[in-house]
PAZAPA-4460 file (N, C-alpha, C; in steps of 0.05 Angstrom, whole numbers, plus 32768, in hexadecimal, padded with zeros to 4 digits):
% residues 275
    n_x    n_y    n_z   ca_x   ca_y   ca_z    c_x    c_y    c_z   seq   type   mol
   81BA   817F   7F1F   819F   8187   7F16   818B   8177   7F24     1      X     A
   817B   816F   7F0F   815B   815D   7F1E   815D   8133   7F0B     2      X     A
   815B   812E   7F25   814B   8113   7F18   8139   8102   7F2A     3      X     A
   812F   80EC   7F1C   8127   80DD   7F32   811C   80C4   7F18     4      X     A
   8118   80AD   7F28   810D   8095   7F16   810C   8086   7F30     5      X     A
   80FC   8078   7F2D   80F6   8068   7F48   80E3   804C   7F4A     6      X     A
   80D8   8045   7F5B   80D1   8035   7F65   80BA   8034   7F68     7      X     A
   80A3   8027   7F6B   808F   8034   7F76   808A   8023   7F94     8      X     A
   8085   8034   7FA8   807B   801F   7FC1   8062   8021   7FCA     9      X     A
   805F   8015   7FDC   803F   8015   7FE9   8044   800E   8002    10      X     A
   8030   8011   8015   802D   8009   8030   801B   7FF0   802F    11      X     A
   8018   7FE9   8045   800E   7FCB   8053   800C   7FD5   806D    12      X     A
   7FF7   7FC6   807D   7FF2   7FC0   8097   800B   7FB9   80AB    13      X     A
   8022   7FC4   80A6   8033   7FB9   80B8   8050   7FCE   80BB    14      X     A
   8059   7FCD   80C6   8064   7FDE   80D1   8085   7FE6   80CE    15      X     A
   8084   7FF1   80A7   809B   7FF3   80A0   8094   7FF8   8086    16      X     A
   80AD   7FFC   8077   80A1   8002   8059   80AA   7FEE   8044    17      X     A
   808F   7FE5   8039   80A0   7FD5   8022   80AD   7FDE   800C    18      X     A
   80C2   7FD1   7FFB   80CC   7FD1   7FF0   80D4   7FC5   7FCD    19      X     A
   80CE   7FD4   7FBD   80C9   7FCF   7F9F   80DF   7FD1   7F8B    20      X     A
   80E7   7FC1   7F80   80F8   7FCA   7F71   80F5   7FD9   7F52    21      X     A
   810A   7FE5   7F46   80F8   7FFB   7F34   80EE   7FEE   7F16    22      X     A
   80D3   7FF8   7F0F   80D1   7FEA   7EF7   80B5   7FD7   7EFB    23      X     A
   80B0   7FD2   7F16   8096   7FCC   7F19   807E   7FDC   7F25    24      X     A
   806A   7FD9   7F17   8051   7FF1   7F1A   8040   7FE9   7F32    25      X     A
   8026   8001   7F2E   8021   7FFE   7F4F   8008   7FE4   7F4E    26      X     A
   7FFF   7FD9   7F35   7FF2   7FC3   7F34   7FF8   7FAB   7F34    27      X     A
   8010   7FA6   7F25   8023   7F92   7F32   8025   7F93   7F4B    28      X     A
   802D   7FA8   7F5A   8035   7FA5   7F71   801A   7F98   7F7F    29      X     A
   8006   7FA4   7F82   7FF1   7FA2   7F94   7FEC   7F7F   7F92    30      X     A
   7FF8   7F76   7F75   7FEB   7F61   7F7D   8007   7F4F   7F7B    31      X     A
   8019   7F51   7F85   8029   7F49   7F90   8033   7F46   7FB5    32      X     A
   802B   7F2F   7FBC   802E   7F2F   7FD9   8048   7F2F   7FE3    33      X     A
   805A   7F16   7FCF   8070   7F18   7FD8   8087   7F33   7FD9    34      X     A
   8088   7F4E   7FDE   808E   7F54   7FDA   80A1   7F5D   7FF0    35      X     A
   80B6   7F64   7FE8   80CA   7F67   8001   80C4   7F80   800B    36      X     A
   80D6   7F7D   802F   80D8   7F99   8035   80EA   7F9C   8047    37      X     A
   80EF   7FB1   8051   8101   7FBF   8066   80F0   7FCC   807B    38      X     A
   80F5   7FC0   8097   80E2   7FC9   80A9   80EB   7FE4   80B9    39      X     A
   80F1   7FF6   80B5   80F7   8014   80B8   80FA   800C   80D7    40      X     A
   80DE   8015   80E4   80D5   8010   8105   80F2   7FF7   810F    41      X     A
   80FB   7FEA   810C   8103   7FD4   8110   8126   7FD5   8114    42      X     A
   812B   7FD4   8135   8148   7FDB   8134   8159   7FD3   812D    43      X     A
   8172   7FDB   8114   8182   7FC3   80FF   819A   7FC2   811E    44      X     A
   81A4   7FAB   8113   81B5   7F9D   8119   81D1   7FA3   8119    45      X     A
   81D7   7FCE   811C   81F5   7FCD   8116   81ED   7FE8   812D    46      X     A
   8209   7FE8   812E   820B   8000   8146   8205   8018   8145    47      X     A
   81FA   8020   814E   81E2   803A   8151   81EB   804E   8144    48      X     A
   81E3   806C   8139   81E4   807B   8123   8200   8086   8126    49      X     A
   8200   8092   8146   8210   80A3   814B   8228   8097   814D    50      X     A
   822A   807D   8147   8245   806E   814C   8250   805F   8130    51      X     A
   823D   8066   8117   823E   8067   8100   8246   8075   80E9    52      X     A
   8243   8090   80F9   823D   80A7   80EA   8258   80B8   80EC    53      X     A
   8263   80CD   80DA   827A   80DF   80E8   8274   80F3   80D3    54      X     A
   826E   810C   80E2   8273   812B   80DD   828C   812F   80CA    55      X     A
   82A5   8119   80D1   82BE   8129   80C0   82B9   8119   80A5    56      X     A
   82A8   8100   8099   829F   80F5   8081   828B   810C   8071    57      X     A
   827B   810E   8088   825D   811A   807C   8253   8134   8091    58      X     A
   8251   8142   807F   8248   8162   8090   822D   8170   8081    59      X     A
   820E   815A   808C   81FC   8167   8086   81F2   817A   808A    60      X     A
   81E4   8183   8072   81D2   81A5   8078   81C8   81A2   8086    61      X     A
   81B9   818C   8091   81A1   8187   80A2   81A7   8198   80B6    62      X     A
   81C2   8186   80C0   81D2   8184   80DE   81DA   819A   80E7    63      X     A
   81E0   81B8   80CC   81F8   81C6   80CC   81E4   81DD   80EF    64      X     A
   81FD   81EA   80F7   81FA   81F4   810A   81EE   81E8   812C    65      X     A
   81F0   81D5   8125   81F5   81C7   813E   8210   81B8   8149    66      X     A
   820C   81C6   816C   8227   81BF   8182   822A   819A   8174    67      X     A
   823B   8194   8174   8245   817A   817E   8236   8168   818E    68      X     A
   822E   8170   81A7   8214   8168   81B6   8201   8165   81A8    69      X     A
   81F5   8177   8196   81D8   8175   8188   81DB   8167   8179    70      X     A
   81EF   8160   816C   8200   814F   8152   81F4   812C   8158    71      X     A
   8206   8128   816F   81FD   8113   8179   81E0   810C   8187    72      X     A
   81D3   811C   8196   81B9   811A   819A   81AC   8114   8180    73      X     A
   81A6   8123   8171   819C   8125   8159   81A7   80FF   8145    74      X     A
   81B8   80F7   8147   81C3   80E3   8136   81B2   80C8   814B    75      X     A
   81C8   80D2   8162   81BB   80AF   8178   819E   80B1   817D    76      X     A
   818D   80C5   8171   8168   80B6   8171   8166   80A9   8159    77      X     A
   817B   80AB   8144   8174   809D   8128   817A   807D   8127    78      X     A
   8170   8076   811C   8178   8052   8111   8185   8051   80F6    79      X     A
   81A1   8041   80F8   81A7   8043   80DD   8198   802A   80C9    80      X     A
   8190   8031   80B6   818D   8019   80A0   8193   8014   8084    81      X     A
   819B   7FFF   807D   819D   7FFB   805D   818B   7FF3   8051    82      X     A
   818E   8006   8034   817A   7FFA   8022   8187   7FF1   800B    83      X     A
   8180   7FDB   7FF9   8190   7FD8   7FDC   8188   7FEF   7FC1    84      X     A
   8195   7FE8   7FB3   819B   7FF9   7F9B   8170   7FF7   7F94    85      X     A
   8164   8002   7F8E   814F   800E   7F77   813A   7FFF   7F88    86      X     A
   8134   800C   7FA3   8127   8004   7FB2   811D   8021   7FBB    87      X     A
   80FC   8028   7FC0   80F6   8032   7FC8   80F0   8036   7FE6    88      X     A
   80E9   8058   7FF1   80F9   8057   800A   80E5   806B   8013    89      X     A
   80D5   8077   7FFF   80BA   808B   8010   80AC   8086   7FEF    90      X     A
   808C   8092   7FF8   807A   808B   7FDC   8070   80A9   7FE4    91      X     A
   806C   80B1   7FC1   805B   80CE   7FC6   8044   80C3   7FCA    92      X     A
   803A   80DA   7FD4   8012   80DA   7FEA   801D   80C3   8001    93      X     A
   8034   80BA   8006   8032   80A5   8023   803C   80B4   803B    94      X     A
   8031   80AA   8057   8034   80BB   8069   8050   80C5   806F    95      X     A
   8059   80D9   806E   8072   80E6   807B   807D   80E5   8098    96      X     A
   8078   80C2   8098   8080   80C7   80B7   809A   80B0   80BE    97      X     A
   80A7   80C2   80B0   80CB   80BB   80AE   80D8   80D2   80A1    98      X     A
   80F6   80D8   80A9   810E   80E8   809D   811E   80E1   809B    99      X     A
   812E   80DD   8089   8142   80CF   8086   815B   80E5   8079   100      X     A
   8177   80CF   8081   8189   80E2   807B   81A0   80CD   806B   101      X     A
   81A2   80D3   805C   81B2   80C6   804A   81CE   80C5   804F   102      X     A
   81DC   80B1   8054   81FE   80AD   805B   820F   80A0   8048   103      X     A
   8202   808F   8044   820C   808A   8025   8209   8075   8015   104      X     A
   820C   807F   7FFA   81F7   8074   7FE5   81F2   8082   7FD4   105      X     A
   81DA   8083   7FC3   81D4   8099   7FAE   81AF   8092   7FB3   106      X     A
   81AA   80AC   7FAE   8180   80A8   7FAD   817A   80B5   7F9C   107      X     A
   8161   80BF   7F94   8157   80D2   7F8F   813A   80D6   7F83   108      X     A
   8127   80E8   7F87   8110   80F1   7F86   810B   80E2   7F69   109      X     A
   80EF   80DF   7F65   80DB   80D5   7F52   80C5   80E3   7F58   110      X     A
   80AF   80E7   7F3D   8092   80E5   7F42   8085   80DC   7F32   111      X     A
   806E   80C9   7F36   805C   80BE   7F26   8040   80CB   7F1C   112      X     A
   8045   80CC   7EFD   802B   80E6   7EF4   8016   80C1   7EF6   113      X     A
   7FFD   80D7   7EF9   7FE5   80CA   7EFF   7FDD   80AD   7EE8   114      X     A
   7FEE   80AF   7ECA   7FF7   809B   7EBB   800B   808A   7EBA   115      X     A
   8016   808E   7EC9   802A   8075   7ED7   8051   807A   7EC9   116      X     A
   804D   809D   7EC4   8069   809E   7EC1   8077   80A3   7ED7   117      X     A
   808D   809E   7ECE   80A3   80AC   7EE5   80B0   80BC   7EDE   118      X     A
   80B5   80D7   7EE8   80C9   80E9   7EEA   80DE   80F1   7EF5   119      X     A
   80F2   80F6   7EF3   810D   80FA   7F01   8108   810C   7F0E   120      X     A
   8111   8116   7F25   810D   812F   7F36   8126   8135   7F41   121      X     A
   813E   812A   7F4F   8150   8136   7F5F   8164   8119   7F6D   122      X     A
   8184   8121   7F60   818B   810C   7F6D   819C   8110   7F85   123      X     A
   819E   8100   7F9C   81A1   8106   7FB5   81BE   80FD   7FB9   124      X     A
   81D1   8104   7FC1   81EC   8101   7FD0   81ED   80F7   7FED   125      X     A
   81FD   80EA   7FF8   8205   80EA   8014   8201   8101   801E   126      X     A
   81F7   8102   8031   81F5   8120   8046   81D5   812F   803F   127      X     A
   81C9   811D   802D   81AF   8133   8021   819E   8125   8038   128      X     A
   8184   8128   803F   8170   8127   804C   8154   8126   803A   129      X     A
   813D   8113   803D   812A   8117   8033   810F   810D   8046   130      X     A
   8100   8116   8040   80DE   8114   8053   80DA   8121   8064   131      X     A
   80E6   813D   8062   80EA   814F   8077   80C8   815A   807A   132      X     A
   80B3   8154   806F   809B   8157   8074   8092   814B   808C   133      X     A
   809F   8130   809A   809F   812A   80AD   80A5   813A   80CC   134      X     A
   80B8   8155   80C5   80B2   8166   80D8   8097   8176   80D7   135      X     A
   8082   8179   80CE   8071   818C   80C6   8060   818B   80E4   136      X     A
   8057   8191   80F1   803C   818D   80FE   8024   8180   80FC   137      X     A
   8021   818B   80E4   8009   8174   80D8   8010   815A   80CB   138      X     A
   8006   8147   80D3   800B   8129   80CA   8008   8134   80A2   139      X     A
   8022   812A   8092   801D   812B   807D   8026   8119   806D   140      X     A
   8029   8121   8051   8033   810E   8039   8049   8111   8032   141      X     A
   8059   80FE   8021   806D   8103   8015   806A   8110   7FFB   142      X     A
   806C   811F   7FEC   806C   812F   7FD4   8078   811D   7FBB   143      X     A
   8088   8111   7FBF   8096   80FC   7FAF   80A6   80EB   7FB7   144      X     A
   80B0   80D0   7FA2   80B5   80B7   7FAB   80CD   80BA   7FB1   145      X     A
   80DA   80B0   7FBE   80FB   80AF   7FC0   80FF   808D   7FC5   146      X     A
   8115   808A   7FA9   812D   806D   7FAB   8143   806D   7FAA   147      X     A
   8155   8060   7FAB   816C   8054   7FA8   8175   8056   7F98   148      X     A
   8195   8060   7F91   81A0   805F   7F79   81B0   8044   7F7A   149      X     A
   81C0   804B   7F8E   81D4   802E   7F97   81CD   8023   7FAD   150      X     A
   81D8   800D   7FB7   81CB   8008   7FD6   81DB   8018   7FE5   151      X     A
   81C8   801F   7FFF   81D0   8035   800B   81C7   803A   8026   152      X     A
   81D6   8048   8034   81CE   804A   8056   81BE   8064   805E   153      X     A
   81A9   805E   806E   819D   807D   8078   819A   807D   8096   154      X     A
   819F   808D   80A1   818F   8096   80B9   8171   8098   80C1   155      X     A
   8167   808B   80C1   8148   8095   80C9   813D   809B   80E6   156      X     A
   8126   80AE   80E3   811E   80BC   80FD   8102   80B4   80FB   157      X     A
   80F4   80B0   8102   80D8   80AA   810A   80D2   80CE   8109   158      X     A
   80B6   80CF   8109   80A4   80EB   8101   80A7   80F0   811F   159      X     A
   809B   80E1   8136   809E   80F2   814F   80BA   80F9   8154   160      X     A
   80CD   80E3   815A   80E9   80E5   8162   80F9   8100   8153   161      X     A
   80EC   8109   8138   80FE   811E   812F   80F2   8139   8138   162      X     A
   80CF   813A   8132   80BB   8153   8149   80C9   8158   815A   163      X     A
   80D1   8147   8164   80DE   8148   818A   80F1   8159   818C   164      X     A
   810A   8146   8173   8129   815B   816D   8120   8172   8166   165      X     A
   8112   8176   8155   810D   8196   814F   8109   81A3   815E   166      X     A
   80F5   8195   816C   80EF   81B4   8186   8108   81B9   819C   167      X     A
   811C   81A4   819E   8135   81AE   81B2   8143   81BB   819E   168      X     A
   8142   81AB   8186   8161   81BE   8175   8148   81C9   815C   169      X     A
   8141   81E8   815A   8134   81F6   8149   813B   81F7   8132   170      X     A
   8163   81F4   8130   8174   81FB   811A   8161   81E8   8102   171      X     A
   8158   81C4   8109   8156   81B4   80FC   8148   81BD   80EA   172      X     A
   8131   81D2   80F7   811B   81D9   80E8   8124   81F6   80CA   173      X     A
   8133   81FD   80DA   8147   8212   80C8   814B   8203   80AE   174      X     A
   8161   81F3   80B4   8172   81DF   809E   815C   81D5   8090   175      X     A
   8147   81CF   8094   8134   81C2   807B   8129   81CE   8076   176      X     A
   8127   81EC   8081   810F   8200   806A   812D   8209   805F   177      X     A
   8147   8208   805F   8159   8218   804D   8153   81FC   803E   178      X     A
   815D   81EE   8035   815F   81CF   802F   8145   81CE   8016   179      X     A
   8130   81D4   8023   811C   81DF   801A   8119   81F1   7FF7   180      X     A
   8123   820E   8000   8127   821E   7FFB   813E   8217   7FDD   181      X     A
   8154   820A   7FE1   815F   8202   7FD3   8150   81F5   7FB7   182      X     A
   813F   81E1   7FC0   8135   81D2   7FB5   8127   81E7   7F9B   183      X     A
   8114   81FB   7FA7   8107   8209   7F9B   8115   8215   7F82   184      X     A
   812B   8221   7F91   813D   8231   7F7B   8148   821B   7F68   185      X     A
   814D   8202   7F66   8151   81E9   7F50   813E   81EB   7F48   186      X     A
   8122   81E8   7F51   810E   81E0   7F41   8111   81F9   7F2E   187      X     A
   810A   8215   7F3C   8106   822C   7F1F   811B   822D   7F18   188      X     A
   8132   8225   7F14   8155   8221   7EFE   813C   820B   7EF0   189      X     A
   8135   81FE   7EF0   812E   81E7   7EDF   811D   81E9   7ED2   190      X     A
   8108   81FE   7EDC   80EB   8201   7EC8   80FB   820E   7EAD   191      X     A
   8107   8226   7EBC   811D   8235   7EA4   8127   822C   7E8F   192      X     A
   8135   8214   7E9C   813D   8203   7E81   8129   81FF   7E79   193      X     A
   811C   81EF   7E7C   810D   81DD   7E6A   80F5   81ED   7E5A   194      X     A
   80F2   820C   7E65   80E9   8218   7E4F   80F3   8231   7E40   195      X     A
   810C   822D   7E4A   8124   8246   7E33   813F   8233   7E2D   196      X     A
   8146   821B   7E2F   815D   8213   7E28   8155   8200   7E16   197      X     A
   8161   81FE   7E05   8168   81E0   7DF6   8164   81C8   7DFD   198      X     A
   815C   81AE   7DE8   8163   8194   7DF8   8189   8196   7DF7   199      X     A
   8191   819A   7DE4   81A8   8197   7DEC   81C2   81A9   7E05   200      X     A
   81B3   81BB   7E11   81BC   81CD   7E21   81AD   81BD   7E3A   201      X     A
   819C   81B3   7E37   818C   81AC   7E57   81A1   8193   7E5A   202      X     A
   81A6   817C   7E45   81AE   8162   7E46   81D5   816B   7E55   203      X     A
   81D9   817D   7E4E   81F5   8188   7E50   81F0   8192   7E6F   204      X     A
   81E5   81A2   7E79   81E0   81A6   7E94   81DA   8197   7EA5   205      X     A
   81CF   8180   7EA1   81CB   8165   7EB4   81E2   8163   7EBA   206      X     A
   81F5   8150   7EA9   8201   813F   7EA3   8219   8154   7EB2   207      X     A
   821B   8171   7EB8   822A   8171   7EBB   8225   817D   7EE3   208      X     A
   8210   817E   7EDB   820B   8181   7EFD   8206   8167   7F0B   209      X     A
   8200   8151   7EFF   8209   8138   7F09   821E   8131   7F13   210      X     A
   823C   8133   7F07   8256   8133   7F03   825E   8142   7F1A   211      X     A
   8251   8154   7F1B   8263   8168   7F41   8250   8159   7F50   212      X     A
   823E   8144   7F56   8237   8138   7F77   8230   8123   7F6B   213      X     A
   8234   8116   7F55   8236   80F2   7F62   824A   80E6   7F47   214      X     A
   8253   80F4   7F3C   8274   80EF   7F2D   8288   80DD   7F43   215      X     A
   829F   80D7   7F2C   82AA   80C0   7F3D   82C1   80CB   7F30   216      X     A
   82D9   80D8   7F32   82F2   80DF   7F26   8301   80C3   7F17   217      X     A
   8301   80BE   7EFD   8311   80AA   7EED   831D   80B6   7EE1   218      X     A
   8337   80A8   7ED5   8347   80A8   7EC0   833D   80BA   7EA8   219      X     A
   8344   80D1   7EA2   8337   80D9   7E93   8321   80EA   7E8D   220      X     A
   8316   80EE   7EA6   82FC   80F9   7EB2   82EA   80F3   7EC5   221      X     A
   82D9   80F5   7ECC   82BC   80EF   7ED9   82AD   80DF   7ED7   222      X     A
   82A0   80D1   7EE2   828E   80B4   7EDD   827B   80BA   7EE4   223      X     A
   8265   80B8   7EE4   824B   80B0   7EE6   823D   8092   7EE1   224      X     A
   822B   808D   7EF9   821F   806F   7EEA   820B   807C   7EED   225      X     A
   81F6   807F   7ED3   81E3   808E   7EC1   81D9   807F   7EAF   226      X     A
   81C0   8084   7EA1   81BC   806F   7E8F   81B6   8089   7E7C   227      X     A
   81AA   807B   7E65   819F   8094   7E4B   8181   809C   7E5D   228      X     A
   8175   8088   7E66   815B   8089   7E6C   815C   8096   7E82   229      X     A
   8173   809D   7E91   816D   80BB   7EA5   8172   80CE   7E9F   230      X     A
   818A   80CD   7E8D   818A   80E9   7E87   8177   80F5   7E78   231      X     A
   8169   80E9   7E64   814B   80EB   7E56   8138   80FE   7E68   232      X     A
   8133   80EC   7E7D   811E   80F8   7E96   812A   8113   7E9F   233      X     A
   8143   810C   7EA6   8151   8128   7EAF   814B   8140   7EA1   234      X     A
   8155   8141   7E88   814F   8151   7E76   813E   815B   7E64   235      X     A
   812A   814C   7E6A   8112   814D   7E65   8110   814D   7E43   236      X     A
   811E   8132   7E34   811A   812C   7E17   8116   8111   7E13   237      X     A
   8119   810D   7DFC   8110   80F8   7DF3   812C   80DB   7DFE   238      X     A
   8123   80C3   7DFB   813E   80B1   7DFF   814C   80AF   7DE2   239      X     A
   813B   80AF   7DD3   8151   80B8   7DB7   815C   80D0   7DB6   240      X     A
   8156   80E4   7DBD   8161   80FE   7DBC   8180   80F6   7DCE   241      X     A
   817D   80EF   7DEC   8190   80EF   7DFD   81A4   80E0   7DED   242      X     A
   819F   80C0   7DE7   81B2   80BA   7DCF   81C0   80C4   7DC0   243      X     A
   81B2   80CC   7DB0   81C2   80E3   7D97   81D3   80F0   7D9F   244      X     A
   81CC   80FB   7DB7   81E1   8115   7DC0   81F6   8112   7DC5   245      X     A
   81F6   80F8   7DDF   820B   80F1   7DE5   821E   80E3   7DD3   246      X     A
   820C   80D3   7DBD   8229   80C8   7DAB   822F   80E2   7D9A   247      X     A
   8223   80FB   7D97   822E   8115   7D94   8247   8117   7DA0   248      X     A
   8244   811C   7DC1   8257   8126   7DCB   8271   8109   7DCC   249      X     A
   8264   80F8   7DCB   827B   80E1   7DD0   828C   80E3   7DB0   250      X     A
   8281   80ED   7D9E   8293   80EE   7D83   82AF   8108   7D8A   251      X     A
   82A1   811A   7D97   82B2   8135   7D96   82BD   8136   7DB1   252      X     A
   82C6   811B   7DBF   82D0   8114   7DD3   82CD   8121   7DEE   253      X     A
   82B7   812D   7DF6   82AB   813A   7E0A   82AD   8120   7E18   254      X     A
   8298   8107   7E12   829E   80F8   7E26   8296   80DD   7E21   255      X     A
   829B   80C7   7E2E   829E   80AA   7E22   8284   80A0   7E28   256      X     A
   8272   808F   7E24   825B   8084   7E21   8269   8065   7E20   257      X     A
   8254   8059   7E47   825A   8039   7E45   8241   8036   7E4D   258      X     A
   823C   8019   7E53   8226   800E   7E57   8221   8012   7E77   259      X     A
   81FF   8025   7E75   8201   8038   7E8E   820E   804A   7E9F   260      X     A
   822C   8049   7E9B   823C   8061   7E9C   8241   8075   7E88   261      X     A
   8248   8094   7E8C   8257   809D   7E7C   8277   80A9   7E92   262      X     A
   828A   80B3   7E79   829E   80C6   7E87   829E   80DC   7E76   263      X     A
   8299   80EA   7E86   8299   810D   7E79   82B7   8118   7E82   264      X     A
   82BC   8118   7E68   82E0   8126   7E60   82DE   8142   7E62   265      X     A
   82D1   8147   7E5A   82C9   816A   7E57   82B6   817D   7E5C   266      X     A
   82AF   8180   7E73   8291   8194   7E76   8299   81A6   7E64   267      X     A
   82B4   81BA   7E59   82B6   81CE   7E4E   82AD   81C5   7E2D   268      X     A
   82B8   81B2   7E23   82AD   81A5   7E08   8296   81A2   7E0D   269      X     A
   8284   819D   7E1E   8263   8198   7E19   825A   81B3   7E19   270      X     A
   8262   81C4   7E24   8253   81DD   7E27   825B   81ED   7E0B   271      X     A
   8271   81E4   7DFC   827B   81F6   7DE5   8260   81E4   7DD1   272      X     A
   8265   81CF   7DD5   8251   81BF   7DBA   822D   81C4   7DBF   273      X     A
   8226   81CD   7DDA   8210   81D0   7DD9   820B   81F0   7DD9   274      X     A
   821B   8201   7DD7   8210   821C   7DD3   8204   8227   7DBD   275      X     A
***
C-alpha cells in the first residue's frame, strides 16, 4: 500500500545534500549547523555502478526493455552511494536535480502538511526509482520527501547525466511515465479506502500489502519491522486505534506483536476478523 515518515532536509550553499535524522523539525534544523551530510556530487570510494550492480539480483522497471548495452550505459554514468537508516535523501519543493535508484535497503515517501505533520505516502523496495521529475525539461521540484528505512545503497544520476540517457534510450522515459501511472492507480485504491472502508479493513490492507514487498519469511510467518506509529499513518487512524487492533488480531492469533516488529500468521484470519 502507501507510507512514508521521514526526515526533514534542507539545502546549504554547497554541493550535496544534507542529511537529518527523523524526528527533528525544520527549526531545529535551521539552527543547527552541525549537521551531517552526504555529498551526492562527490565520487564514493567503491567500484563503479555497473560493477556493483546485477540484473540477475535486481530487474528494475526503470531499466525494463533495454539491450544489455543500454543496461550498462545507463548504470556506468551512475555513482553508487550509501545512506544510513532514517536519513533523508530528497526534500519536497527542493530542486529535482538527482534520480536515484534504489539497490538495497528500504525508503519511502513522506509529506509535510504546512503544520509540521508527517504523512506516510509509499514504501519503496530494491529495484524502485524515485525523483524521476529530474527527467522533466523544465528545471523542477520534488513533490515529496524521500528517507531511509534501513541503511541502504542507491544509484544516483545527476539531472543532466540522466536528460542525456533519455534522449539515447527513450524506453527510460516510457518506464517512469508507466512507474508513474502506477503510482496514480495506488493513490485512487487509497482515496477508496479511506473513504468507503473501515479503520479496521484499511489497518488489515496495509499490513498485508506490506508483507508481499518488504516481509521477511520466519518461523511461523512473515515479519515486518513496523512500528504502531506507521501503521497509524498508513492507515490513516488513530495510534490507539492501531493498538487495539492489533492486540485484537494478536489474541485470535492472526499475528504476533514485538517491539517494532510484527509476524503476520494469517492474512486469511485478518481478512475473516475484519469483514
Amino acid at each position: 500500500m502507501e507510507l512514508v515518515s521521514s526526515v526533514l532536509f534542507a539545502r546549504q550553499p554547497f554541493h550535496g545534500h544534507l542529511i537529518l535524522t527523523a524526528g527533528t523539525n525544520r527549526r531545529t534544523f535551521v539552527n543547527n549547523s552541525q549537521a551531517n551530510y552526504v555529498a551526492i556530487d562527490k565520487p564514493p570510494a567503491r567500484p563503479p555502478a555497473a560493477a556493483v550492480f546485477s540484473g540477475k539480483d535486481l530487474t528494475p522497471r526503470f531499466l525494463d526493455g533495454l539491450d544489455p548495452p543500454g543496461v550498462r550505459a545507463v548504470l556506468s554514468a551512475a555513482t553508487q552511494q550509501h545512506f544510513p537508516a532514517k536519513c533523508a535523501i530528497t526534500d519536497q519543493g527542493g530542486r529535482a536535480d538527482h534520480l536515484f535508484l534504489l539497490t538495497r535497503g528500504r525508503a519511502r515517501y513522506f509529506f509535510v502538511t504546512p503544520d509540521g505533520r508527517k504523512h506516510i505516502l509509499l514504501w519503496l523496495p530494491p529495484g524502485e526509482v524515485f525523483g524521476t521529475a529530474a527527467l522533466l525539461t523544465k528545471l523542477s521540484t520534488y513533490i515529496v520527501s524521500t528517507e531511509t528505512v534501513q541503511p541502504s545503497y542507491m544509484l544516483v544520476w545527476k539531472r543532466a547525466t540522466i536528460r542525456n540517457l533519455a534522449k539515447r534510450y527513450p524506453r527510460l522515459v516510457e518506464n517512469a511515465l508507466s512507474i508513474a501511472s502506477d503510482y496514480l492507480s495506488m493513490y485512487v485504491a487509497t482515496h477508496i479506502a479511506l473513504t468507503s472502508h473501515t479503520a479496521r479493513q484499511r489497518l488489515a490492507r496495509v499490513l498485508v500489502n506490506l508483507t508481499s514487498g518488504f516481509g521477511r519469511k520466519v518461523f511461523g510467518g512473515i515479519e515486518l519491522d513496523v512500528t504502531n506509529e506507521d501503521l497509524a499513518g498508513a492507515a490513516n487512524v488513530t495510534h490507539f486505534t492501531a493498538s487495539r487492533l492489533l492486540s485484537e488480531w494478536s489474541r485470535t492469533g492472526a499475528l504476533v506483536k514485538k517491539r517494532g516488529k510484527i509476524v503476520l500468521h494469517s492474512p486469511e484470519l485478518l481478512f475473516r476478523d475484519s469483514a
